[in-house]
N, C-alpha and C positions, 0 to 999 in steps of 0.2 A: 180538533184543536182550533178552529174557526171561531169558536166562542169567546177564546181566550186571547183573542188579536183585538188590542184596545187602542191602540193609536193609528190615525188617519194614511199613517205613513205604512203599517205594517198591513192596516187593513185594505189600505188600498192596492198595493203591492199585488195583496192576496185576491181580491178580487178581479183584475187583471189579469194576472194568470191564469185563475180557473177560467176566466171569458175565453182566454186565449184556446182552452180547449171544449171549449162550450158550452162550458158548467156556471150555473150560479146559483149561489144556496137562496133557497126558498125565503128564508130570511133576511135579507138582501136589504130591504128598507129598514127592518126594526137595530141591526148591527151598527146601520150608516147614523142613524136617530142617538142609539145610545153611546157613539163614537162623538157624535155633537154635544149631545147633552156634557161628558166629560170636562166640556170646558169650563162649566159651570164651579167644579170644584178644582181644575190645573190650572185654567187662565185659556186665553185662547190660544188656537193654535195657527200656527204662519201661512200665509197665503197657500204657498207652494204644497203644503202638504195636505192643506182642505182640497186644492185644485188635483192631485193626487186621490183623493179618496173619491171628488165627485166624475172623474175618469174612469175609477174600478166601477163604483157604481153603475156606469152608464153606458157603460162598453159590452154591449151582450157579447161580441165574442172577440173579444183582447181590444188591445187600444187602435186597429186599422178601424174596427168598425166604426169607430168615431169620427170618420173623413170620408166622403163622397172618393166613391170608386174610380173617376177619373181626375186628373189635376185640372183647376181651372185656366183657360185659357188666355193669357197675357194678350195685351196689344201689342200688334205691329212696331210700336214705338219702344217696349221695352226688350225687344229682342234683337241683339247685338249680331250684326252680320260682320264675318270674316271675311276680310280682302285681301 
């Protein structure tokens, strides 16, 4: 049914998921290609939903892998001490 998901929003959805469990179809680039090209004949499509699809694209396995494994470390300055 992967072939059949044409929009940014449903494709991206889907491609997050399967990362989630470690999968991404072989086809991966040509789906994300002919997902863009679409716009050519609907119009374009909304920020949130291209950023949605280049997330499924890019996330080999779901959307954590998209962020550095520890949080970065704030300054002294913005960390609020309790008195």
């Amino acid at each position: 049914e992967l072939a059949q998901l044409r929009t940014p929003i449903s494709l991206g959805w889907t491609l997050l998921g399967l990362g989630a469990w470690g999968l991404k179809p072989t086809n991966t680039e040509e789906l994300v290609l002919a997902c863009f090209q679409r716009q050519e004949r609907y119009g374009p499509y909304a920020l949130p939903s291209l950023a949605l699809l280049l997330c499924g694209a890019k996330a080999e396995e779901g959307l954590y892998s998209l962020f550095p494994a520890s949080p970065p470390q704030l300054p002294a300055s913005f960390i609020h001490h309790q008195e």
